[in-house]
Backbone bond lengths (Angstrom), bond angles and torsions (degrees), N, CA, C in turn:
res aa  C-N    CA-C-N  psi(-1)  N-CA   C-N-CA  omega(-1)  CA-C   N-CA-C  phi
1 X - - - 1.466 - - 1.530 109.59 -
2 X 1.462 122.60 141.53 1.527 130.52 160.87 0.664 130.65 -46.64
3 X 1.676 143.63 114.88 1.742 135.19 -169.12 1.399 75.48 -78.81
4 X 1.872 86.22 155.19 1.519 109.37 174.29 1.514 106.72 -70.20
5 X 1.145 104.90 128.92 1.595 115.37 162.31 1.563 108.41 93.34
6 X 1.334 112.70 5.39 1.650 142.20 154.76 1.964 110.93 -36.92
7 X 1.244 134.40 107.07 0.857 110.42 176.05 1.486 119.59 -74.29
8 X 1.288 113.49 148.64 1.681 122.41 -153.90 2.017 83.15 -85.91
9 X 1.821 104.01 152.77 1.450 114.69 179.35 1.631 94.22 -127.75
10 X 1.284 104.87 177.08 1.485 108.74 -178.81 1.507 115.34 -92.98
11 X 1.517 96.04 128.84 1.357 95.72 -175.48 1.478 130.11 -126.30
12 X 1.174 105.27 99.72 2.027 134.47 -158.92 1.287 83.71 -48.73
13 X 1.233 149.16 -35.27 1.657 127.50 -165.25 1.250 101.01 -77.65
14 X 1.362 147.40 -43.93 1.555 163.19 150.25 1.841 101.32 6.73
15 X 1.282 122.71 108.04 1.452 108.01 152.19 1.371 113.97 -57.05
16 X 1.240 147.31 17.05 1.886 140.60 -175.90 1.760 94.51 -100.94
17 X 0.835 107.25 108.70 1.900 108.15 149.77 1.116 130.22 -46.45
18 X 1.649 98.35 129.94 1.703 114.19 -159.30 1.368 100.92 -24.65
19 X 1.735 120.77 -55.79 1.494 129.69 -120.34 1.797 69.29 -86.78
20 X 1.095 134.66 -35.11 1.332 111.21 -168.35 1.592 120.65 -85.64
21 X 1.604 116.52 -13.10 1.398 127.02 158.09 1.712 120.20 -49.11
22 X 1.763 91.94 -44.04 1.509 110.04 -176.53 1.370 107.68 -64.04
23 X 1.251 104.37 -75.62 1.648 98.85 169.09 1.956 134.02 -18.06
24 X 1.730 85.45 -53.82 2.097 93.41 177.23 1.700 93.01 -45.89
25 X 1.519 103.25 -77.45 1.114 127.86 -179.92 1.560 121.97 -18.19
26 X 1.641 110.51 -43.20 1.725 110.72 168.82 1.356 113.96 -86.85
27 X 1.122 120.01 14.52 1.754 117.70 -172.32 1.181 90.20 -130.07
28 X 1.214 130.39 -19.51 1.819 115.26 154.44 1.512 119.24 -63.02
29 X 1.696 111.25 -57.46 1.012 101.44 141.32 1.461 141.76 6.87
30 X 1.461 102.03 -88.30 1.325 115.53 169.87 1.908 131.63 -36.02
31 X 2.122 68.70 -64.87 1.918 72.83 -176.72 1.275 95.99 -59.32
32 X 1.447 156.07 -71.51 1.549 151.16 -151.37 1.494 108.01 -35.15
33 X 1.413 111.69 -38.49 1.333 126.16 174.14 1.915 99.17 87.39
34 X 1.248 120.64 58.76 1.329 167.41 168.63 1.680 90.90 -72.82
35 X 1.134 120.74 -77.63 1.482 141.59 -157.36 2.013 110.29 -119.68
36 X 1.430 106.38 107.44 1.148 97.72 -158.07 1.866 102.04 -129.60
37 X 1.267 127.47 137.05 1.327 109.83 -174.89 1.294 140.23 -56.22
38 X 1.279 122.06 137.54 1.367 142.72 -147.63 1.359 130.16 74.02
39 X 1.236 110.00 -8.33 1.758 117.07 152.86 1.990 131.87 -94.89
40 X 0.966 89.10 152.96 1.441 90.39 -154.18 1.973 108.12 -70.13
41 X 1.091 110.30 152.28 1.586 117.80 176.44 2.105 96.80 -68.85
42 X 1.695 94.63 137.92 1.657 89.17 172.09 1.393 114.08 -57.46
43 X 1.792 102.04 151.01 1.801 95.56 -178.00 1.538 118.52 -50.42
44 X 1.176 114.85 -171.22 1.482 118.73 -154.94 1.545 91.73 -86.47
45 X 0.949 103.59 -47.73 2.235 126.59 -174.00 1.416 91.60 -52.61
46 X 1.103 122.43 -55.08 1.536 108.88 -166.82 1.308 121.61 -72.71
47 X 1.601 102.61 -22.77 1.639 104.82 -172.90 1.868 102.72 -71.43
48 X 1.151 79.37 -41.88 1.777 98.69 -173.09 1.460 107.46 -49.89
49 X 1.212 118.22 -65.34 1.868 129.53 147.83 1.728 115.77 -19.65
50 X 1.094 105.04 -65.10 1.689 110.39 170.67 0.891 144.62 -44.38
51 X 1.908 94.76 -44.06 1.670 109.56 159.16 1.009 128.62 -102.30
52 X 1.625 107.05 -5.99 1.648 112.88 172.97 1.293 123.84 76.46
53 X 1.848 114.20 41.16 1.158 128.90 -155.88 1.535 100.26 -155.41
54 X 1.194 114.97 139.58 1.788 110.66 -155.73 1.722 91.88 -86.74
55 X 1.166 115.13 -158.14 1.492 118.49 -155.34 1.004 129.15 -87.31
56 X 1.617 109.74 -22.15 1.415 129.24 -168.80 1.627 118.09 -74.16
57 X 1.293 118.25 -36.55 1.226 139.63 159.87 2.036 115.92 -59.52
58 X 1.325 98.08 -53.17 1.444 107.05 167.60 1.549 109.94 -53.32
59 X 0.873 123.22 -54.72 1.852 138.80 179.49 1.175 118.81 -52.09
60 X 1.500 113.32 -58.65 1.751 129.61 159.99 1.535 103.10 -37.55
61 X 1.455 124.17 -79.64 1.526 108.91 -153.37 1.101 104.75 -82.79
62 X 1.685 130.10 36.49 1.630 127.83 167.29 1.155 84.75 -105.74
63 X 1.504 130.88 -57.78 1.631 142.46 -175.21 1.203 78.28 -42.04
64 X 1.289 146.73 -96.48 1.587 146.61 -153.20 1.477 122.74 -30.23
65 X 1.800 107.96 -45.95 1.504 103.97 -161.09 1.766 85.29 -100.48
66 X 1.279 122.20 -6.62 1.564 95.51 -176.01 1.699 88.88 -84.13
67 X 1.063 130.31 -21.61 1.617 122.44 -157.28 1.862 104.26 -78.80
68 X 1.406 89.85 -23.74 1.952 117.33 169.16 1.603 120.73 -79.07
69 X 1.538 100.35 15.46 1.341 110.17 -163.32 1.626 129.89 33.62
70 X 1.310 117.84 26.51 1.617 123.38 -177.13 1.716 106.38 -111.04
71 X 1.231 119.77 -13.51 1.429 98.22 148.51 2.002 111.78 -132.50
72 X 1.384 132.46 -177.68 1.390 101.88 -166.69 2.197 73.33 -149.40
73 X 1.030 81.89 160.31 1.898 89.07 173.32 1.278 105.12 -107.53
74 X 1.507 105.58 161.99 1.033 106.91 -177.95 2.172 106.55 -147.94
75 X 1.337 111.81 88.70 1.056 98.89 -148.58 1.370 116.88 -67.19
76 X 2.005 115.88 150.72 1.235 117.41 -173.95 1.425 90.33 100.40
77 X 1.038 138.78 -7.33 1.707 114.35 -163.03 1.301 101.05 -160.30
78 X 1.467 146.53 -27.71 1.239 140.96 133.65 1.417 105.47 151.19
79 X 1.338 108.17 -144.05 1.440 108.68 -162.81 1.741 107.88 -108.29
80 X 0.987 132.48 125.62 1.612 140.10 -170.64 1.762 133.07 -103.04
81 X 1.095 125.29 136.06 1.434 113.21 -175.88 1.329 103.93 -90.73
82 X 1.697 125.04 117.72 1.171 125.35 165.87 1.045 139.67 -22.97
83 X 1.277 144.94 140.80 1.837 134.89 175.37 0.671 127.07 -114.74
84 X 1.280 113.29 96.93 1.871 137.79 179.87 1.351 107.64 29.83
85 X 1.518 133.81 144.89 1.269 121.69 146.84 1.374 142.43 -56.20
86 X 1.236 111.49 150.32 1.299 106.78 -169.82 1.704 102.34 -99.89
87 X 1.621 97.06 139.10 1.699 89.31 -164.46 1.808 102.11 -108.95
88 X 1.276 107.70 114.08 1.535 122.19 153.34 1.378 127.86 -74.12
89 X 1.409 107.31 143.61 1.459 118.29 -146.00 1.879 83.67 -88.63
90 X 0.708 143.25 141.85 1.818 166.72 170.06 1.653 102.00 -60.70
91 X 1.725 105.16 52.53 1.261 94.41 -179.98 1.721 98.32 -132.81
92 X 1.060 125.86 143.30 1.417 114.31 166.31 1.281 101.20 -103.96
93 X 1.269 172.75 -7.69 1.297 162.48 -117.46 2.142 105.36 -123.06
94 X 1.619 80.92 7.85 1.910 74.41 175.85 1.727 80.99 -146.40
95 X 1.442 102.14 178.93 1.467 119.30 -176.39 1.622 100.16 -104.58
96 X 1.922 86.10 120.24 1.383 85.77 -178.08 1.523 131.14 -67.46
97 X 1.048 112.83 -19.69 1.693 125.27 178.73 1.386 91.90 -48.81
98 X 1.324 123.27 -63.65 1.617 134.84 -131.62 2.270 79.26 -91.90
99 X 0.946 142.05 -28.49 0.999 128.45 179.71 1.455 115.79 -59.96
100 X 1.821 110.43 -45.15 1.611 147.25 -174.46 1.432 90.72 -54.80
101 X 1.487 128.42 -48.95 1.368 107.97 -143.82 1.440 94.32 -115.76
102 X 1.804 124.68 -4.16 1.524 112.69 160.92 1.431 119.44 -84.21
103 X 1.720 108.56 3.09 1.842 117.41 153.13 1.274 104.59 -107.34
104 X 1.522 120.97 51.51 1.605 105.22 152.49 1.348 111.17 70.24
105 X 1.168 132.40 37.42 1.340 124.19 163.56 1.831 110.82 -143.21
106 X 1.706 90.77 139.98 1.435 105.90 -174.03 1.430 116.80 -68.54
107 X 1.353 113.76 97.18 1.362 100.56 -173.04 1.681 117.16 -116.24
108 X 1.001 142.48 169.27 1.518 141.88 -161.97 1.534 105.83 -151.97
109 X 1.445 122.46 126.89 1.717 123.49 -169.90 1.753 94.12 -105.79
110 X 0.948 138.25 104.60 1.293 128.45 135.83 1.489 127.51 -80.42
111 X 1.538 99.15 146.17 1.753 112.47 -155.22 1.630 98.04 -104.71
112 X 1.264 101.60 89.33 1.496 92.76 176.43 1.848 119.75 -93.49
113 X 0.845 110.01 0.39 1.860 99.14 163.00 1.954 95.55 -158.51
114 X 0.798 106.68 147.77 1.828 134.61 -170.01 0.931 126.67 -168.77
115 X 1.812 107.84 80.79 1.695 115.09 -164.76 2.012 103.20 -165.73
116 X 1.244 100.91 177.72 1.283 116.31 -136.85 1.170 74.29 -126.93
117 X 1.754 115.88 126.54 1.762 115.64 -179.91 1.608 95.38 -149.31
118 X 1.440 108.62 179.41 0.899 123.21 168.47 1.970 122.26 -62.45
119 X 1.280 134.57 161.56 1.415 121.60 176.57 1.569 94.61 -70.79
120 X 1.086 125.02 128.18 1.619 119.13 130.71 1.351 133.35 -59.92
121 X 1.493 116.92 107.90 1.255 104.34 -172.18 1.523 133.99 -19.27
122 X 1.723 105.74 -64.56 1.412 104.66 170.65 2.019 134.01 -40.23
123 X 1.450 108.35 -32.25 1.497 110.16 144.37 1.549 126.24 -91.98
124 X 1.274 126.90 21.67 0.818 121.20 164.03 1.402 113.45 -89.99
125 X 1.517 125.78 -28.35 1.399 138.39 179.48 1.771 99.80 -71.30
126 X 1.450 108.71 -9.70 1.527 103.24 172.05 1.452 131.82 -91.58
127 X 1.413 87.73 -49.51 1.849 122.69 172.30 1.349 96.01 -57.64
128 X 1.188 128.98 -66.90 1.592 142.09 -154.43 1.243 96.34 112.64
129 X 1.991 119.02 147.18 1.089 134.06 -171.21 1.723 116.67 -78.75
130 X 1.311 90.93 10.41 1.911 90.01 178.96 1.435 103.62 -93.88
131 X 1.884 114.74 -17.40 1.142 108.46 -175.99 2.131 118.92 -65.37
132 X 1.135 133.24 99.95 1.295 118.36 -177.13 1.156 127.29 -47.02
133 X 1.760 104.92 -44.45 1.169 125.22 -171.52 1.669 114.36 -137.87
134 X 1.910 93.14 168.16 1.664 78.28 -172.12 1.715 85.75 -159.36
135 X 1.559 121.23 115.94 1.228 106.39 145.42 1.584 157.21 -69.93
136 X 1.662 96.01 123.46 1.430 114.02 -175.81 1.718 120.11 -60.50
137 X 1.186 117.34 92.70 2.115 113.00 155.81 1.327 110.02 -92.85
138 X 1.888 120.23 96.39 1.293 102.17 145.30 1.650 127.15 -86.01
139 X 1.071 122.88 155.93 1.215 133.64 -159.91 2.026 103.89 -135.75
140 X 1.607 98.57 128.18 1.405 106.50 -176.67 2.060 106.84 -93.99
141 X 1.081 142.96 101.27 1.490 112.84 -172.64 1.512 94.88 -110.40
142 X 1.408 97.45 158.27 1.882 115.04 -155.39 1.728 91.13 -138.73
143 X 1.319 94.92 110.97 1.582 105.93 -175.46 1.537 121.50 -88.82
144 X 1.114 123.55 75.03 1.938 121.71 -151.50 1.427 119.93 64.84
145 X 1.502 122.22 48.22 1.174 134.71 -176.73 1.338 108.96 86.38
146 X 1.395 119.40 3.78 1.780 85.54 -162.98 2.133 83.41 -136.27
147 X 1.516 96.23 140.30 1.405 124.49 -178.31 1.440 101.69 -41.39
148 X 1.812 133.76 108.20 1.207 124.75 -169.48 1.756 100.11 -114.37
149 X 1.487 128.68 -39.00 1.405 116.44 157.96 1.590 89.56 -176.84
150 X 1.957 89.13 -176.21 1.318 101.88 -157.73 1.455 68.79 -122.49
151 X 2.153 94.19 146.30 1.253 110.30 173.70 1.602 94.54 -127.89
152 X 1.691 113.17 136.39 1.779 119.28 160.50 1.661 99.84 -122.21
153 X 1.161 64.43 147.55 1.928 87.93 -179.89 1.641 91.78 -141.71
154 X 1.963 96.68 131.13 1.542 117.02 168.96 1.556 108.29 -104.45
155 X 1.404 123.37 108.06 1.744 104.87 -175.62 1.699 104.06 -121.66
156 X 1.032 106.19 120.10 1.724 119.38 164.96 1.731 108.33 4.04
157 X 1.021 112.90 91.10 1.817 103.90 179.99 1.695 111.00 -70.89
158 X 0.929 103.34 -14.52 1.847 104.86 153.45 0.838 127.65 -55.16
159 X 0.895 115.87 -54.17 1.961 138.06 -156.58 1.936 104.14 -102.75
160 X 1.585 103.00 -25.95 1.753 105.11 177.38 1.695 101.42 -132.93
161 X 1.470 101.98 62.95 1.617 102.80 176.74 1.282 84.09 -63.12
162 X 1.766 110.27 159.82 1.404 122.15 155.09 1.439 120.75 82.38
163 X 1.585 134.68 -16.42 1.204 143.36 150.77 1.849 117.16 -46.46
164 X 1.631 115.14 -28.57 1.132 99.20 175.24 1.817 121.26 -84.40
165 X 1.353 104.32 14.95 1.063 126.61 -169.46 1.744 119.91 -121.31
166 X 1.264 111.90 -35.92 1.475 133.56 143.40 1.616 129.36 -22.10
167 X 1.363 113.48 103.31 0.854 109.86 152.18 1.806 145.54 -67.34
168 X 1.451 117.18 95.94 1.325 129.16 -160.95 2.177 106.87 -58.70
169 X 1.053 114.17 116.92 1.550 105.60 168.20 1.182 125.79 -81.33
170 X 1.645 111.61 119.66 1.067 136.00 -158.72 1.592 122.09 63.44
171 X 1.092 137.13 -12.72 1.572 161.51 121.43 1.866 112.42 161.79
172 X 1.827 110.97 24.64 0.818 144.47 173.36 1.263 109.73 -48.53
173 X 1.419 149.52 86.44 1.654 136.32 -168.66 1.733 78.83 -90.36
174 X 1.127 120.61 -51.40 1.682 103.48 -171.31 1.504 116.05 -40.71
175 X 1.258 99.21 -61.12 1.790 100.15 -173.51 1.708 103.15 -70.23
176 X 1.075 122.70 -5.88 1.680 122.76 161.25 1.952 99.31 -67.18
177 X 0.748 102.84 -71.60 1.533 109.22 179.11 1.146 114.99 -59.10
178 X 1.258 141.05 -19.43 1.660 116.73 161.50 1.439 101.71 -105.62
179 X 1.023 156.58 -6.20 1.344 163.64 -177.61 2.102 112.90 -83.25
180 X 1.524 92.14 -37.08 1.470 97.99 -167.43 1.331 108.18 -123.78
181 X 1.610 119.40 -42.77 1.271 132.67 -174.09 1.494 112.90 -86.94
182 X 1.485 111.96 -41.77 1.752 117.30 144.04 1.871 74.07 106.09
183 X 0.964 137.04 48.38 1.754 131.92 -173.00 1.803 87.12 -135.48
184 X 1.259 107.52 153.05 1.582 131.50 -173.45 1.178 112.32 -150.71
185 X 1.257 121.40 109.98 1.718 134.93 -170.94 1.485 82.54 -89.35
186 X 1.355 90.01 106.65 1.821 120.14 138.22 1.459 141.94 -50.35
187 X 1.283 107.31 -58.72 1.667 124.23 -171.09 1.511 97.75 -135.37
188 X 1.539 92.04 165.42 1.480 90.66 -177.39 2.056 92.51 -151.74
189 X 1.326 117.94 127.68 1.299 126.25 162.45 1.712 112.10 -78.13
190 X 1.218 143.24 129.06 1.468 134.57 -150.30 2.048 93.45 -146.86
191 X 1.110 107.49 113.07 1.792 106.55 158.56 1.590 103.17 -112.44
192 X 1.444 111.91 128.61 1.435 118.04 171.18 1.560 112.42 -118.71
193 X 1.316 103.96 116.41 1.473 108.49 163.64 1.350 113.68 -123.84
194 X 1.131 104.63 -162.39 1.484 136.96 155.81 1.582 145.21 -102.49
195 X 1.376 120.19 104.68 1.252 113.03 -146.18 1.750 91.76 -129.93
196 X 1.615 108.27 139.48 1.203 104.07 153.23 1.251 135.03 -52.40
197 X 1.543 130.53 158.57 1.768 135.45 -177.62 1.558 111.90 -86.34
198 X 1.350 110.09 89.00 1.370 105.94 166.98 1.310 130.25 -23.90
199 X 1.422 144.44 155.39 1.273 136.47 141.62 1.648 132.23 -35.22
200 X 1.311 99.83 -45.40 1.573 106.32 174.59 1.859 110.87 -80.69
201 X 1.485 95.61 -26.83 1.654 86.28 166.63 1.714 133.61 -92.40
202 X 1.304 104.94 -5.56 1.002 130.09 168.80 1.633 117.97 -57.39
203 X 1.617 120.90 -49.48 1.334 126.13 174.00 1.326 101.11 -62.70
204 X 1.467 122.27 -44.74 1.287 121.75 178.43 1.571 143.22 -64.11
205 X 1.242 89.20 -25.71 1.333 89.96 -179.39 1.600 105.72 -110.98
206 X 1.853 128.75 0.64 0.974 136.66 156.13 2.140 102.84 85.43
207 X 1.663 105.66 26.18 1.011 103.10 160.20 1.548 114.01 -135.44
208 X 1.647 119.56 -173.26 1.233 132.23 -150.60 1.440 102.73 -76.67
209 X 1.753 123.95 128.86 1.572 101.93 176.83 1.768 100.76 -59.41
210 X 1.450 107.56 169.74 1.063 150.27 -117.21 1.140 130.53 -26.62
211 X 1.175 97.59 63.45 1.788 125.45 -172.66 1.722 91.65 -78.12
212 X 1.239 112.39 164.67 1.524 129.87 -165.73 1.759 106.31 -73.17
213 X 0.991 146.74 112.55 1.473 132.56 164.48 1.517 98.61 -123.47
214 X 1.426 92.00 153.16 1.583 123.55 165.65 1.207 130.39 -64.69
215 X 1.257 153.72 93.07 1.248 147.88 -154.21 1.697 109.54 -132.91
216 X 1.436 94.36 114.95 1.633 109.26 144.94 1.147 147.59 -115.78
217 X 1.311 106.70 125.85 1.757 102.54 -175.11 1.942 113.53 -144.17
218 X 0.977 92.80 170.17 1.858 102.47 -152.19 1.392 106.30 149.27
219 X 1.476 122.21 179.00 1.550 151.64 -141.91 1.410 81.15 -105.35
220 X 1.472 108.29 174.81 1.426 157.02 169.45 1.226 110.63 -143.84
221 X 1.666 134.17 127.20 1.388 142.69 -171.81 1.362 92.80 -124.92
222 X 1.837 112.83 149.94 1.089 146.92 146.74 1.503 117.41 -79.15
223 X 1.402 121.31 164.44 1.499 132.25 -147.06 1.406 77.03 -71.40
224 X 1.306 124.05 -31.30 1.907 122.19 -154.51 1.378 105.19 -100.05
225 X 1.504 125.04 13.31 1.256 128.15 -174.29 1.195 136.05 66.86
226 X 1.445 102.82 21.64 1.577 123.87 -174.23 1.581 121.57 -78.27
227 X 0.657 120.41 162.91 1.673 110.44 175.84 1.500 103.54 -103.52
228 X 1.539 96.80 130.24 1.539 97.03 178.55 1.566 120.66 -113.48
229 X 1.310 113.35 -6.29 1.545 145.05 175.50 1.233 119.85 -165.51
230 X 1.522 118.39 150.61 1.171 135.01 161.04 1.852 103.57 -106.08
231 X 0.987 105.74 121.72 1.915 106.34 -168.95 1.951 95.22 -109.65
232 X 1.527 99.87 165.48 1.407 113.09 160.86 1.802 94.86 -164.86
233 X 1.492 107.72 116.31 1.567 110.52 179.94 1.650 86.95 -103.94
234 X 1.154 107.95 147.26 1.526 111.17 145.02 1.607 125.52 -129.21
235 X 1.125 113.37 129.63 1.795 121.04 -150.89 1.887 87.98 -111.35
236 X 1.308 107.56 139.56 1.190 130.07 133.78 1.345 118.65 -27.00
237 X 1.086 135.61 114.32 1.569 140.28 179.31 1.607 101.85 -70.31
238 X 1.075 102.59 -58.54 1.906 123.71 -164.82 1.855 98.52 -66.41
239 X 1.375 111.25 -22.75 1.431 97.85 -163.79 1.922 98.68 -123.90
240 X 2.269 119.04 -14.13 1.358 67.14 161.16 1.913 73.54 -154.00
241 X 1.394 94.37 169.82 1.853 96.46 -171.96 1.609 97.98 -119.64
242 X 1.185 114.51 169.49 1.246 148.85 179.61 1.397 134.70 -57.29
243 X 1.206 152.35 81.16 1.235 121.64 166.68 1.339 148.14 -71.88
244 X 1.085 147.29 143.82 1.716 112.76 167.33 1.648 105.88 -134.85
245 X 1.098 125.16 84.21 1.673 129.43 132.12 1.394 124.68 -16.09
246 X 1.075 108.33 90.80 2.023 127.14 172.14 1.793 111.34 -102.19
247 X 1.221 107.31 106.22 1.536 115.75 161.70 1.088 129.82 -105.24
248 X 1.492 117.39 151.57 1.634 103.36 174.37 1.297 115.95 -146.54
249 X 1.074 122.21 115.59 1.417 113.48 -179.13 1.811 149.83 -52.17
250 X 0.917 100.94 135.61 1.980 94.57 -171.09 0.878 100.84 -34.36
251 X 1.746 143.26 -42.23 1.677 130.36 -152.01 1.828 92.54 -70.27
252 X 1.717 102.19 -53.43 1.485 118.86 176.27 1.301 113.50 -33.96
253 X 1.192 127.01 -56.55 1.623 148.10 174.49 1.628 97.96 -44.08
254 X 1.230 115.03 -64.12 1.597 118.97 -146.06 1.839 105.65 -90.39
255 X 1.911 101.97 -26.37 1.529 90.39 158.92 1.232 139.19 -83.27
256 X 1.597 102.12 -13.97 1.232 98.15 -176.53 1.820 109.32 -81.75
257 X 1.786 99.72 -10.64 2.172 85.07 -170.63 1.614 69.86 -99.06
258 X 1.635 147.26 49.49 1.325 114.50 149.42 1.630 87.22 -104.94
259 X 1.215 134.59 -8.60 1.682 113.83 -153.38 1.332 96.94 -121.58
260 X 1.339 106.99 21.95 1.406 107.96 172.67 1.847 155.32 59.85
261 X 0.792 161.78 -171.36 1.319 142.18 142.68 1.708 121.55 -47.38
């Protein structure tokens, strides 16, 4: 039998495949803290040497845990242990880029669609159905090189003629809109799930289709209760997490222990 806390070896009598022995085996690793972020995973040759198992198996459960987002490559320089997610607070009412980079992080907005379309029904049930049209900004943001999520915003092409034409600062559509458009999202309606990785989001966000992503989507309100967007972000699970902030007020507090159970 294995003393507890024994590191586990590979064991050929085992119905489990090497590449999946290897794998246990690098996430022990891990937890021991063996392999720690921003240093590189041992070369492939040596691991293979260590366990006494040729390469192909070694290769597989890196292919595995980078596709699991827990280690990521980096070519020329080797294989890396991810670094923790970074957790955003569950608010849309500021621009997330500009939040990312007043905590120190290098971030970059690419504008991948900025155009003036017809409503799609499904934002039309947001906008309201008088809206015809509504310009589309999706937005790619890249958190220290690496693909952190895709943000769309649908906004009233009435009410934001000329945004599909707009140049966004820094790829900021928020600070476009209070800076130029002179509008300030107030409230925010928010659904968070979990959604598989499309194919088309998959190139984009540089993971496996239907790998797990984070998804929020819902309204943006004006002081007057207007709708100023219909949003859908989808975040990287592995690269950023969630917050959610719940308050309640003393009056809240004190009616609810007057009315009892």
């Amino acid at each position: 039998m294995q003393a507890v806390g024994a590191r586990r070896k590979i064991d050929r009598s085992l119905p489990v495949p090497l590449h999946f022995q290897i794998r246990a085996l690098l996430i022990e690793m891990i937890e021991r803290g063996e392999v720690v972020s921003g240093r590189s995973l041992p070369p492939e040759k040596e691991l293979a040497n260590r366990y006494g198992v040729s390469l192909s198996p070694i290769r597989q459960a890196i292919l595995d845990l980078v596709k699991e987002g827990v280690l990521y490559r980096r070519p020329g320089s080797g294989t890396f242990l991810r670094e923790p997610p970074r957790t955003e607070r569950i608010s849309v009412l500021g621009s997330f880029s500009e939040s990312l980079r007043a905590r120190g992080s290098d971030v970059d907005v690419l504008i991948l669609v900025q155009a003036r379309t017809k409503t799609p029904r499904a934002i039309a049930a947001v906008v309201g159905p008088a809206t015809e049209e509504v310009v589309v900004v999706e937005r790619l943001t890249t958190i220290d090189g690496e693909p952190a999520a895709v943000l769309r915003s649908s906004l009233p092409a009435d009410r934001f003629a000329g945004v599909e034409r707009a140049t966004l600062p820094r790829g900021s559509l928020y600070r476009y809109l209070e800076d130029v458009a002179g509008v300030v999202p107030v409230r925010a309606e928010t659904t968070v799930q979990v959604v598989p990785c499309s194919t088309a989001r998959s190139e984009q966000l540089r993971v496996a289709a239907g790998a797990p992503l984070l998804q929020a989507t819902g309204a943006v309100y004006d002081a007057n209760d207007d709708v100023i967007e219909a949003f859908e972000v989808q975040y990287r699970s592995d690269v950023v997490r969630l917050r959610f902030d719940t308050l309640q007020s003393a009056e809240d507090v004190v009616e609810g222990g007057a009315r009892g159970p």
